[in-house]
C-alpha positions in Angstrom: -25.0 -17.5 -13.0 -22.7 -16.2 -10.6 -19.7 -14.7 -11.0 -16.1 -15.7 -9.7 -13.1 -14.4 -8.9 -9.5 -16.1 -10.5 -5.9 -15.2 -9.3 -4.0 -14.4 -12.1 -0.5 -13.4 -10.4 1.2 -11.5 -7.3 3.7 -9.1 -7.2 5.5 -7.0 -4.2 5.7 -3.2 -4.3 7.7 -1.0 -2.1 7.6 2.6 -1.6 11.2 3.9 -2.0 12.5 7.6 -1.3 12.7 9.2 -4.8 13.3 12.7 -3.8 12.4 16.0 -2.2 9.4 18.2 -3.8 9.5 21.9 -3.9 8.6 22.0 0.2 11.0 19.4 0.7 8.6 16.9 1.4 9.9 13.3 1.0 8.4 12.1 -2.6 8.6 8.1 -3.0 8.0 5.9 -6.3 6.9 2.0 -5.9 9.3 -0.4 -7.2 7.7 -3.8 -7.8 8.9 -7.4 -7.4 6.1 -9.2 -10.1 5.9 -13.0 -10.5 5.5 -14.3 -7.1 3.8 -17.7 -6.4 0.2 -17.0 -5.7 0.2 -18.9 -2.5 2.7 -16.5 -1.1 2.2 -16.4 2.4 2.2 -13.2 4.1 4.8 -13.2 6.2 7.2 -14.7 3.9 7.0 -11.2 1.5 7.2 -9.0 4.3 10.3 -11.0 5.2 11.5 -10.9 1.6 10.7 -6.7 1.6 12.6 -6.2 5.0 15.7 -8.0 3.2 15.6 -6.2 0.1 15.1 -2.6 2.1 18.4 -3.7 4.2 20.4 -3.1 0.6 18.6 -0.4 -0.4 20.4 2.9 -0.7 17.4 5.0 0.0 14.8 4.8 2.7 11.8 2.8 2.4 7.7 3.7 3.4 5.5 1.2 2.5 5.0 -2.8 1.3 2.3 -3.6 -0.6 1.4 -7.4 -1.8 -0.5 -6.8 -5.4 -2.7 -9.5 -6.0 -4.8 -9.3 -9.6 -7.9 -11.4 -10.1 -10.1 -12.0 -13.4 -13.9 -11.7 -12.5 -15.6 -14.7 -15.0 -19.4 -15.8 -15.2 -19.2 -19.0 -14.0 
């Protein structure tokens, strides 16, 4: 039997600015945007990132699209 792969959900994470450490390096925390449809195409949640950075107070790093799979014996 093989196994195979099924796409439970999608979510959008962006880095945000959280702070300074000790060397006063930039530190940044993901904040995450669960519950998008699964077919999400990718454009459409960079799009969706780059309009939620525009109202964000701090400075942004990173998007990242989180997709999460169950592995099954099919």
């Amino acid at each position: 039997m093989a196994a195979e792969k099924i796409l439970n959900s999608t979510s959008l994470s962006i880095e945000v600015r959280s702070g300074v450490d000790s060397k006063g390096v930039d530190t940044y925390a993901k904040k995450s945007f669960p519950n998008l449809r699964n077919d999400v195409v990718e454009q459409n949640a960079y799009d969706v990132a780059e309009a939620i950075k525009a109202v964000l107070a701090e400075s942004t790093r990173a998007y990242f699209l989180n997709k999460n799979f169950s592995v099954i014996n099919a």
